[in-house]
N, C-alpha and C positions, 0 to 999 in steps of 0.2 A: 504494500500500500504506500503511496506515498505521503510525502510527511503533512505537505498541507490537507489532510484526509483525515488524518489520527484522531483529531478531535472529534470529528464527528462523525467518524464509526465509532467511538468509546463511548458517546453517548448512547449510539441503541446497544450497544456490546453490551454495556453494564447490566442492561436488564434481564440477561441469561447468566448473571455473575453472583454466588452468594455473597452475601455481604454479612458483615456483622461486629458486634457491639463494640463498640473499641473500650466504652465505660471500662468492661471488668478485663481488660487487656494485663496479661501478666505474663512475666518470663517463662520459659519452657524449660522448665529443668527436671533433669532426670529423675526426681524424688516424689513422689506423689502427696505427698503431707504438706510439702515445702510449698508445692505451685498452690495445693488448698489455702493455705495460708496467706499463700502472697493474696491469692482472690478476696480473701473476707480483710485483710489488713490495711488496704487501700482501699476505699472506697471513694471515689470521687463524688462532692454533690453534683458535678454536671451530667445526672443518670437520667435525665428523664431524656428519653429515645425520639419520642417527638422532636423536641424542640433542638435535639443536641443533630440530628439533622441523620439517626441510624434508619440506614436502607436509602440513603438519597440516591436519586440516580443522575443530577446533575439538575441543569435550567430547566424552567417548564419548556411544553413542546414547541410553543409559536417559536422559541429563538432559535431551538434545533431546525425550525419548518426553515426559518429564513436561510438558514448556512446552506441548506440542503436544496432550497433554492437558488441561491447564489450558485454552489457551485452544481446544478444540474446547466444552466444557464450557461455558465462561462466552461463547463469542460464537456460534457455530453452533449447537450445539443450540437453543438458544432461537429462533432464527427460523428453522431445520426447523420444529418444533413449531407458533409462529406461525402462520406463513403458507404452510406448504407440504404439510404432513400431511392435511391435511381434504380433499384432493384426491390427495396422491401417498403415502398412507397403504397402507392394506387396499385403498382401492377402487382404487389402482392406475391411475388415468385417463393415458389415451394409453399406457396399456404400460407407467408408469412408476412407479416406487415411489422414495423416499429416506429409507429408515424404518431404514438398513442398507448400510456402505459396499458391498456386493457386489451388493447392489439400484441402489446409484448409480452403480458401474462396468458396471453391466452396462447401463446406458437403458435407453428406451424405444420404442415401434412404430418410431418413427425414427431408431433409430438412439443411439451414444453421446452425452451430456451433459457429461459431464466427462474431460477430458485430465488425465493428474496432469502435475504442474508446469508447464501451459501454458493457464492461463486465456483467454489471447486466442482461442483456437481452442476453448473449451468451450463450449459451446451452453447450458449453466446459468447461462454468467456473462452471456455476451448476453440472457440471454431478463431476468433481473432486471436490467440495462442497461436496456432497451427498446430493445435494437439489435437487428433483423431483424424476421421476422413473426411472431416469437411473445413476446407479456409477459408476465411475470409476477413476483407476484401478479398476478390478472385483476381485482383490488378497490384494486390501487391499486401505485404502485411503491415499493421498499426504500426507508429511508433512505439516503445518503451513507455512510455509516458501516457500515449494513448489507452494504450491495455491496460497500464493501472488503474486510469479514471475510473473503463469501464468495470472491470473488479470491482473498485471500492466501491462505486455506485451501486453495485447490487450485492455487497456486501452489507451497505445501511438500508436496503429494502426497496431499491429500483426505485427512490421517490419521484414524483413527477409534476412540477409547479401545475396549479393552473387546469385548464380543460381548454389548451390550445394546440391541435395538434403541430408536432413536428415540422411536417409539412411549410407551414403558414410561417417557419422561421423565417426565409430568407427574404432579403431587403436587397429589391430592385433599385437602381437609380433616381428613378422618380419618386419613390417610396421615401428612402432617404432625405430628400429636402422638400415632401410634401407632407410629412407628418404634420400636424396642428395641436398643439395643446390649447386645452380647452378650458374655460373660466372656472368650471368644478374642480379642475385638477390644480387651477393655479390658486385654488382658496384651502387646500387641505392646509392644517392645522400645523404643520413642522416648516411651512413655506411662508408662513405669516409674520409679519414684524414683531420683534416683540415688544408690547405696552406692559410697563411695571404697572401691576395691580396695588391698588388700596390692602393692607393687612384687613380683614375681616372679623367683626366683633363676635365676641366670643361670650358662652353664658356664665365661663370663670376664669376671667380675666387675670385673675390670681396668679395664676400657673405659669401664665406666660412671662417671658423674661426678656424675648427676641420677637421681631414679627414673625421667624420663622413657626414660634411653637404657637400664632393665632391661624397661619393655616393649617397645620396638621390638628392642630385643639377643633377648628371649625368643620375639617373633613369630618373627626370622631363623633364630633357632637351631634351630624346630620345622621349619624347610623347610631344613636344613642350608645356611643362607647365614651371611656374615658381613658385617660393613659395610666399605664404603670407609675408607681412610686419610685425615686428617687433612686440610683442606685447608690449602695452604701461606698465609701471613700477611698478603698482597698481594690472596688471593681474599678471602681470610674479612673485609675490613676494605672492601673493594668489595659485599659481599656485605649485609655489614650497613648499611651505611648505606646502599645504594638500600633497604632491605627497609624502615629506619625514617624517611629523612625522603626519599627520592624523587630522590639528587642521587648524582652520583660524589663520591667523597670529595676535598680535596686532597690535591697531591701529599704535602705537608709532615704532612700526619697519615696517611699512608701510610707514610713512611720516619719515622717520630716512631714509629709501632706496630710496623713489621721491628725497630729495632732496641732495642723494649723489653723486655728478659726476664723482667719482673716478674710472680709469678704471678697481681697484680692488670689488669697491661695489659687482658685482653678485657672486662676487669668496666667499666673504667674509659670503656674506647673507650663501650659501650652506654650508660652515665649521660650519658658526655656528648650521645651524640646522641638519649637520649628528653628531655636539657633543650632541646634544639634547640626552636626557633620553628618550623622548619619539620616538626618533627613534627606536629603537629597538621595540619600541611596536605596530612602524604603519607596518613595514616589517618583522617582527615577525608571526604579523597579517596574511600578506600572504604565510608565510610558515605553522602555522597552519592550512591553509584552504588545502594545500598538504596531511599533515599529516593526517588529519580526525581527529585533537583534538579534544575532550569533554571529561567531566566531569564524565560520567556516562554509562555505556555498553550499553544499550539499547536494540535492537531484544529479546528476549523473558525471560529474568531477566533486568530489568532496576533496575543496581545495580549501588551505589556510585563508581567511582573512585577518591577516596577523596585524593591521592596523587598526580594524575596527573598533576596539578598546577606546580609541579616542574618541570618537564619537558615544561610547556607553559613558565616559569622564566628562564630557563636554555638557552631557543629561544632566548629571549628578552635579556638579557646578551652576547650571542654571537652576534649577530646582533651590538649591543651594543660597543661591545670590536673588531669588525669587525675581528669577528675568519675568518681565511684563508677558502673559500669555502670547498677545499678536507680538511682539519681537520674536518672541521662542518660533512662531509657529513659522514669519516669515525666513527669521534665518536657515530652518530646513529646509524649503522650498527654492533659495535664491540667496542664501546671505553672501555665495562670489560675486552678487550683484547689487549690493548694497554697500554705500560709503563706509569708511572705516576711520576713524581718526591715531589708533595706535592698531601695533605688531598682534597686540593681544586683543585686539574686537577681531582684525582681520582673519586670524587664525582661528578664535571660535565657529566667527559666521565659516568661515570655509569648512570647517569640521561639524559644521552643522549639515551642509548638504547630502554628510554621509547617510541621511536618511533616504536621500532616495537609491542610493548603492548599496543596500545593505540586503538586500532580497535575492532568494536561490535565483540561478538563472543555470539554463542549460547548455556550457560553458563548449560541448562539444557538437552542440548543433549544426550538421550541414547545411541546413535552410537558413543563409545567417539573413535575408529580408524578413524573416518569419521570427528568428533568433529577434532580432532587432523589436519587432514588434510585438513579444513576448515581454520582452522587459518594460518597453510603454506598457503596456497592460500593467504589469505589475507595481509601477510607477503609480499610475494613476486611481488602481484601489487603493491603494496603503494611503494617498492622497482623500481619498474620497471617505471612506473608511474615516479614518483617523479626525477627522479634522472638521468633515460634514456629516458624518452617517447615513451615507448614502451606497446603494451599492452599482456606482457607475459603468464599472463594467460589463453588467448584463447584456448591454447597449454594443457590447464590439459585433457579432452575427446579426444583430436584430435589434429593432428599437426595441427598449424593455418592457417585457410584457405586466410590468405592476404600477412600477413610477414614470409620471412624464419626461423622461430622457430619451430622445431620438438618438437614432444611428449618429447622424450629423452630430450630436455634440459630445458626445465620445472621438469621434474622429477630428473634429476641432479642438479637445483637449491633448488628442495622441498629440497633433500637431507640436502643441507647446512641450511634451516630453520629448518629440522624434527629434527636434531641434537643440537639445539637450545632449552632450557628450557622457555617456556613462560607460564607455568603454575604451581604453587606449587601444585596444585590437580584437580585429573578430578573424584569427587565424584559425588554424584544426581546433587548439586549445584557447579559446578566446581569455583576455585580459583585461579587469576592469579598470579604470580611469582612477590614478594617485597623483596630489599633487602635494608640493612642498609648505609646508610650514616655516615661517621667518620670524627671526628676531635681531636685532645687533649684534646682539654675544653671541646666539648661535650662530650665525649667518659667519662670524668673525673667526669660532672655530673650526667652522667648516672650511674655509677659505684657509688656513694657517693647516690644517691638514693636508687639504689639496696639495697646496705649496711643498710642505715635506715631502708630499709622494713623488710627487712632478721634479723634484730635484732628485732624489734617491731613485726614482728609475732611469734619472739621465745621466747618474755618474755609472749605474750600471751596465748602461749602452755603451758608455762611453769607454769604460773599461774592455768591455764587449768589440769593442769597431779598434781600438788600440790592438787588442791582442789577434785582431783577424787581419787586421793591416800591418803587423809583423811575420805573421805566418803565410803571408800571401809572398811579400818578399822573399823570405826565407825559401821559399819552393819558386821563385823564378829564378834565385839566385843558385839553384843546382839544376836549370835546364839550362844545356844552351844550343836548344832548337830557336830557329825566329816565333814559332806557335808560344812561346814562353811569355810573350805579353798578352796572352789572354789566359794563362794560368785560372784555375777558379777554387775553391775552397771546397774542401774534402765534405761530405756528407755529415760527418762529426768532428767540427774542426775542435771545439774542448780536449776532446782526447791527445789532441797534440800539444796543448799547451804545455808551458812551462809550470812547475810545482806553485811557483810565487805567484801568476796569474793566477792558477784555479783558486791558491787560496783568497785572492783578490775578490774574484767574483763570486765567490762562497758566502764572503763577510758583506757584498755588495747587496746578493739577493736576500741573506737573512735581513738587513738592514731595511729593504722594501717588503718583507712578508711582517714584519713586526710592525713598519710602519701599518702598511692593511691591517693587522689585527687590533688595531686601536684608532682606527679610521673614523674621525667623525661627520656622519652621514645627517643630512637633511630632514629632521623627523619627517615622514608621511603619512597623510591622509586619504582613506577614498572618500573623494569629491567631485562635484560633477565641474562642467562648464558651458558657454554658449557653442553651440555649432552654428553649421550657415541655418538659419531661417529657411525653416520650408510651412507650406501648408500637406496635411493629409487628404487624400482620396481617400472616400469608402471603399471600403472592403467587403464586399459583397462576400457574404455566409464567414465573413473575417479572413479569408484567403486571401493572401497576398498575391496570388497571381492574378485576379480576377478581381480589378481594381473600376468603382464607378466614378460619382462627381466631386472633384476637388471643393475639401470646406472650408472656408479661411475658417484660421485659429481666432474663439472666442470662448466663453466663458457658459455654464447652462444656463437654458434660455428659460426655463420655470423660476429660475430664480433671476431673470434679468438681464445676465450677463450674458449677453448677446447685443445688449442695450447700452448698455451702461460703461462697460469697458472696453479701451481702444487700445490692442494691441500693437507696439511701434513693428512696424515688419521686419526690421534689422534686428530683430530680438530674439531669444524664444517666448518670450511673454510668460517665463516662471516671475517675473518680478510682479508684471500687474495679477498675475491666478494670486499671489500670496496676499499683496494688497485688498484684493477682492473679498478673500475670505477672511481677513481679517480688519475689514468695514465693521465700525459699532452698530451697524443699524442692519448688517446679515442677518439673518433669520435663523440660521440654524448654528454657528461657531461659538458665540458666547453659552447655548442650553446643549450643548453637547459637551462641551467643554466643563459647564456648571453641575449636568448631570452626572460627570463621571469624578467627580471631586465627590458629590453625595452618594454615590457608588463607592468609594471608597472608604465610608465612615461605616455605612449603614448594610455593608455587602452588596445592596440590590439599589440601581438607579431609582429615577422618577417615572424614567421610560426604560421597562426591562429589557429592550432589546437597545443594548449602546451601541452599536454599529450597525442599524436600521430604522431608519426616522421613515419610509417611504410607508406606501400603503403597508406593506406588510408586518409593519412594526406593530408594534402594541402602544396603546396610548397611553397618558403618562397619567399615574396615579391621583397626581396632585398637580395641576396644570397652570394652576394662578400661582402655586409655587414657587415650580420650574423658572412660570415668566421672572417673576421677582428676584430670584435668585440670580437669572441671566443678565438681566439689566441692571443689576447691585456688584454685578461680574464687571462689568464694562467700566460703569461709575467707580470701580477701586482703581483703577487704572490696568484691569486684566490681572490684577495682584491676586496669584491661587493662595498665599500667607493669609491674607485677608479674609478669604473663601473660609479656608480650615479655622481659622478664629469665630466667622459667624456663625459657624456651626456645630462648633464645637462648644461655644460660652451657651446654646438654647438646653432649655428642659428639656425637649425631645432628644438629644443626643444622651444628656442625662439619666434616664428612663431605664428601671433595671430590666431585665430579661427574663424575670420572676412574677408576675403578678400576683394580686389577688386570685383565689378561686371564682369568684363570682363575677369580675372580671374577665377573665380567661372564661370559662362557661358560656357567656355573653357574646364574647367577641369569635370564638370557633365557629357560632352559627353564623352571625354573618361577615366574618372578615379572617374567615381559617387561615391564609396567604399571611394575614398581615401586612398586607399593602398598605393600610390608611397607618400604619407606625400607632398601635396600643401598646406595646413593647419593644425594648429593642431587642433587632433579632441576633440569636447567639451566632457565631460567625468561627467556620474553623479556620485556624493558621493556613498561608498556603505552604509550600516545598520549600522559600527557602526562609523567612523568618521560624519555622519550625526547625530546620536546621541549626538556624544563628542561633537558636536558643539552647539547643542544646550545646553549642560551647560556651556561650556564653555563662550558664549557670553551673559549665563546670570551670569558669574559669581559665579557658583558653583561648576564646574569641581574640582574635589580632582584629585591632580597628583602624589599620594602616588604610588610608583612602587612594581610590585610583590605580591603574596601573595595571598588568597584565600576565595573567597566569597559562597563558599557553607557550607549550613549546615548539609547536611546528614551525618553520620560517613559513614568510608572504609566501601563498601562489603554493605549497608544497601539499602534496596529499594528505591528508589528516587520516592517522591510523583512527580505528575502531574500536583499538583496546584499551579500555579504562584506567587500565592499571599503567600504560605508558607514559610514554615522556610529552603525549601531546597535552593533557589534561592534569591536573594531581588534584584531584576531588578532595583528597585526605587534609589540603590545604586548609590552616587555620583560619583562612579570610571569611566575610562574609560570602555565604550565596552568591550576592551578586558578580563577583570576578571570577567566578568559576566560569571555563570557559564551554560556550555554549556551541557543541560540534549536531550540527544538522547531519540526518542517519544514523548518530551515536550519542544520541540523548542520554545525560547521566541519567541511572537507573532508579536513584532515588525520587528524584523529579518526574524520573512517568508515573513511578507508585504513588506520586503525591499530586496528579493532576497538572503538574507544567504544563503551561499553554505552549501549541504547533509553534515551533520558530521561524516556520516557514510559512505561517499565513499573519492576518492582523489579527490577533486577539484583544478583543475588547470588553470581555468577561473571563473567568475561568471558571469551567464545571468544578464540582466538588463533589465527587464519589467516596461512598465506604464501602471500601473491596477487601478482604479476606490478605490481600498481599501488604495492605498497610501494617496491619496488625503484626504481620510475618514480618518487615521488617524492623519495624521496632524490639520485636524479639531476639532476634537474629542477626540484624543487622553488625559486622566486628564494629564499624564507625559510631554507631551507640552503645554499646558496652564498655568501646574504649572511654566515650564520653562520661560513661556512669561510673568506671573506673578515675578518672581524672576527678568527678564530684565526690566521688568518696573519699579519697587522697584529700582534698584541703578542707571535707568535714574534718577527718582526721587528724588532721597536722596540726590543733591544737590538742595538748596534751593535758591541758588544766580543767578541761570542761566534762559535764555530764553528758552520756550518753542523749539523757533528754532534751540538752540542750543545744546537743547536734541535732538531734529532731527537728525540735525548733528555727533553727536555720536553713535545714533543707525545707522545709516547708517554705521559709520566706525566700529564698532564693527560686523554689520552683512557681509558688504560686501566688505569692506577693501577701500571704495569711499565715498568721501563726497554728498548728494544729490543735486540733480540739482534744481536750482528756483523752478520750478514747482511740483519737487516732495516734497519740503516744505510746499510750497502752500495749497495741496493736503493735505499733511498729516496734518498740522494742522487746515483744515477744517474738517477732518476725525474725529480728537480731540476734537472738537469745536463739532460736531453734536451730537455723541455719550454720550460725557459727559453732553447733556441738556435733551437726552432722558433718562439716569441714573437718573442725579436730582431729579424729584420727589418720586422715592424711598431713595432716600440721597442727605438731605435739606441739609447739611455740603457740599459745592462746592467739598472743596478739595477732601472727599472722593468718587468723581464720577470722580475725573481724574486718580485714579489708575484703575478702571474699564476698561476705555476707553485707556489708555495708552498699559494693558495686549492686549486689542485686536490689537490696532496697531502691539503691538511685534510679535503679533500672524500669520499677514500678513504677516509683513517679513520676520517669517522662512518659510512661506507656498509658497514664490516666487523661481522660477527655480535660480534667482539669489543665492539663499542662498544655493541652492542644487547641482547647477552644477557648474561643472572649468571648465572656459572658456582657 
């Protein structure tokens, strides 16, 4: 399957997956009394199953429907159309038609063709294999790429947008610049300006703090709910700081916050942690999972992107320095075309463009006009996607069959990428576009190295061209034929030299290999640049040989831009699309932008579906919200600090995850989702703050910022084995510098839901699968970690047993243990370390044994893994 797939085949996968409880998650140890014990000795309060989210099987379905739309859209249609309509169309051949999922499920004279979710047994997938006795195409076989779509596609259940046939995809000429959108399409709701709403009065105005919590108070009050109580000061202070920098808090600004009564304390706690360094790296985090960062190209050359780190540091730095949202968004789009007044704006914005280079591409494609327009494609989702929520590409075969995007403005947007340089060469092994990075010093030492080398290989020549124009004499001087003046030099003239030259040139080229081995080189970036300016033809059914009417590059017309912006023609016009979309008065950039900040606090947006605003989206919970939130986005100056302050100072963020009974009761019948927010909903860790937490509380978290943990050089093959030199997973750093190899996804990361790094992610599913649990068990990477926590419980010598307890509890869950769970645990202590004993007569050494597996409980409890 390939990788931009994985997600959403795991979403139907999971529902044929047992899943189970992670609450009563305990080590597996070979003593049967011991593992009883670890189960009754930990008990996490996050046991209630409902809410802690056991047997999930990811997002509801409309956002699965969308992905599955999208890519039937962008990778199946088109080669139906291709290669398989001209025969299994109208005329039906063999009894077969595929113009129509009801026509595909039903086959042909012999029989069915496609199993949903079982491709190995589909006789569609074999036959464009060339496995058994029937192929097809009969004109030639799929690409690699092609056959995987189809797999995956009928490994997530042959889904089929829509009730349009096949057929009806392709876009004629006239077709293309006769499309009209129409006044119904240009009023839906994601397309409309947005107007800040009035806050709305409320029946207990009390509660409220922010305008925020008068529209969630006025949504509840209209369904007779009320919100949850307060959460106590222990959750709210664990709460916030996974939500802003990705770590549990310490213990000492846990009990520094219980016992501050000031009514500055919550204001206080948040400043401190959006100054954090590590902020930028936990919301960094989720703008790489946008971008599709990784390390390495992957689909069919899985080659190094050994610069790309720059661009993940360049994230994490703006984040950081809370660059203004529209700077951030224009400098990916265009910052080599934007002024610069120092070395360090210039180099950002150029290291910003690596956003559009940072996407697989098919490095070995023969089709390079097709190569070329593959990567526009993929340019202009991750564009659209990220930045609008919209899914523009549907639009390359066919004008889109849900949202108002014609052919024509997909091909007027290819324009502005095709005019875009993203690749320094499209040879057999094509290479993408780097360019240098400048500063005075560097530029200085770079030049002062050159200089070395450039001298040190020309006394080498020199010494070189001396000793060959002695030896040339030397052999005219023992002919004496008249042929003697054109003497020439033997095949290995060195071998003749003299003892004192070799050692001459010996000391010469050590002299120039030492210089290279300390050579300093021009940092690099992938980054784009202008090419010449063209406009795009259609591409009729998206084939590039079958080209219709040229579109001047503009901007989409449902939102204007067709109107409104005038591309300079000596450009690519990436400067005016950035400008464009980030206009305060856009309709969709500020609430997409606003929603995925509130998606961040809360798990779940305004609008569930963050990377689908068009019809097929689902509409947004709270909509006078949304607006207000958008337009309070613009009004800060695009400042996301801002954002996470207004939201974070409201009651509703406040809100425990506990209710009342009668409450809860009330609210299951009519608001079971919890969309109108009665609660806040409990949210589990993703892959890598669960990680960072567990070195972190045992104490070995490095909070070294920036920088790059791959070993491959640029452009070189990235091995697949984990354990190699290309990756070191085992790496103290946080999650995020781990580097991210497309095809060889660390293994902890898939068990924990890592978003595709090969498509946009703009949610992650969140599965409970039976392999989680297995690794936390099993895992050597966490045991060593529970080994390292039980090492510096230990390492003080003067304290109680109970009052290591005590500590491991504040360290793991930010709460001091209850009687009983002391109780518990140092009976757990007590059992363990008598059954160790007889292999280690020395006491002391069977309470490190028996301490690691305690630790080992506690990371394995819901408590350590979910915010409450």
């Amino acid at each position: 399957m390939p990788p931009e797939l994985n997600r959403i085949a795991r979403a139907r996968l999971t529902k044929d997956t047992d899943t189970v409880n992670m609450t009563r998650f305990a080590y597996s140890f070979s003593m049967g009394l011991i593992l009883a014990l670890a189960a009754a000795a930990i008990q996490s309060p996050c046991s209630c199953a409902a809410d802690a989210g056991i047997g999930s099987r990811g997002p509801k379905s409309a956002a699965v429907t969308a992905d599955q739309n999208a890519f039937f859209e962008s990778k199946i249609r088109p080669i139906l159309v291709k290669s398989c309509l001209s025969c299994h169309g109208e005329q039906k051949r063999g009894g077969l038609r595929l113009d129509s999922r009801k026509a595909v499920l039903n086959g042909g004279a012999r029989g069915m063709v496609v199993i949903e979710g079982d491709p190995e047994n589909s006789r569609l997938v074999d036959a464009v294999r060339y496995v058994g006795p029937v192929h097809m195409p009969p004109a030639g076989k799929l690409r690699a790429d092609e056959i995987a779509s189809l797999a995956a596609w009928v490994k997530i259940g042959a889904p089929w947008p829509g009730v349009i046939a096949v057929c009806d995809a392709a876009v004629t000429p006239s077709q293309a610049t006769a499309y009209k959108i129409t006044d119904a399409q240009k009023s839906f709701w994601s397309f409309q300006p947005v107007v800040k709403p009035l806050p709305p009065s409320v029946k207990n105005p009390v509660w409220c703090v922010s305008p925020i919590d008068r529209f969630v108070l006025s949504m509840l009050e209209s369904r007779g709910l009320k919100p949850a109580g307060t959460a106590d000061r222990r959750t709210l202070i664990r709460r916030v700081t996974f939500d802003l920098v990705g770590l549990p808090p310490l213990p000492e600004d846990v009990e520094s916050f219980v016992r501050d009564k000031s009514p500055d304390a919550w204001r206080r706690v948040i400043d401190r942690l959006l100054a954090s360094p590590q902020y930028g790296e936990r919301w960094g985090r989720h703008w790489l999972d946008l971008v599709r960062y990784a390390d390495s190209n992957g689909l069919d050359e899985n080659v190094a992107f050994a610069h790309a780190y720059r661009y993940r540091d360049y994230v994490v730095k703006s984040f950081n320095q809370d660059k203004p949202y529209n700077d951030f968004v224009c400098e990916q789009l265009a910052g080599d075309l934007m002024p610069s007044d120092s070395d360090e704006v210039r180099n950002d914005r150029l290291t910003a463009t690596g956003f559009l280079s940072l996407g697989p591409k098919l490095l070995a494609e023969p089709d390079k006009p097709k190569m070329v327009m593959d990567i526009v494609d993929e340019q202009i989702e991750v564009t659209s996607k990220a930045f609008l929520g919209l899914t523009v590409t549907c639009a390359r075969c066919h004008n889109h069959k849900f949202d108002p995007i014609p052919t024509k403005d997909y091909y007027a947007l290819a324009g502005i990428f095709k005019s875009t340089k993203t690749m320094s060469s499209l040879s057999t092994v094509a290479m993408w576009s780097e360019r240098p990075l400048h500063s005075k010093e560097h530029d200085a030492l770079v030049a002062a190295s050159e200089h070395r080398l450039r001298d040190a290989q020309a006394r080498l020549d020199q010494i070189r061209d001396r000793a060959n124009s002695s030896l040339l004499a030397s052999i005219r001087s023992n002919r004496t034929l008249p042929s003697s003046n054109h003497a020439v030099l033997p095949e290995h003239p060195e071998k003749l030299y003299s003892e004192e030259v070799r050692r001459s040139i010996v000391s010469a080229e050590k002299t120039v290999a030492d210089i290279k081995a300390g050579e300093v080189k021009p940092d690099m970036v992938m980054a784009v640049e202008d090419t010449k300016a063209e406009n795009c033809r259609v591409h009729i059914r998206g084939d590039t040989q079958n080209l219709g009417d040229e579109v001047p590059r503009h901007l989409l017309t449902v939102l204007g831009g067709d109107r409104i912006v005038v591309i300079d023609p000596n450009r690519s016009g990436r400067i005016e699309l950035a400008r464009w979309i980030t206009r305060p008065e856009h309709p969709l950039t500020s609430r997409v932008e606003a929603n995925r900040i509130w998606q961040g606090h809360f798990g779940t947006g305004l609008v569930q579906t963050p990377d689908n605003w068009g019809f097929l989206g689902l509409r947004p919970t709270n909509p006078k919200l949304l607006d207000w939130l958008a337009a309070t986005f613009v009004e800060s100056g695009w400042s996301i600090k801002k954002m996470h302050r207004l939201i974070l100072m409201s009651n509703t963020y406040k809100m425990g995850a506990n209710p009342d009974s009668a409450t809860a009761e009330t609210a299951s019948k009519c608001d079971p989702d919890n969309t109108l927010l009665w609660k806040m909903p409990r949210r589990r860790l993703e892959a890598e703050p669960f990680r960072d937490s567990l070195l972190f509380v045992s104490g070995k978290l490095d909070l070294t910022v920036g920088g790059t943990l791959l070993g491959t050089p640029n452009h070189d093959y990235v091995t697949n084995d984990q354990s190699g030199n290309a990756a070191n997973y085992n790496a103290p750093r946080r999650s995020l510098y781990l580097p991210i190899i497309r095809n060889a996804l660390f293994d902890m990361f898939q068990a924990f839901d890592y978003g595709d790094p090969s498509m946009v992610n703009t949610r992650r599913s969140t599965t409970t699968v039976a392999p989680q649990a297995l690794y936390v068990m099993n895992s050597p990477f966490v045991m060593d970690r529970a080994r390292d926590f039980a090492e510096s419980l230990l390492s003080p010598t003067r304290i109680t047993d109970g009052d290591r307890l005590k500590v491991a509890y504040l360290r793991a869950y930010g709460r001091p243990p209850a009687v009983s769970e002391i109780r518990k645990g140092l009976a757990y202590i007590d059992v363990y370390s008598a059954r160790v004993l007889p292999s280690a007569p020395d006491a002391a050494k069977a309470r490190l044994p028996a301490w690691s597996s305690f630790c080992q409980i506690l990371f394995a409890s819901n408590e350590f893994i979910y915010i409450n």
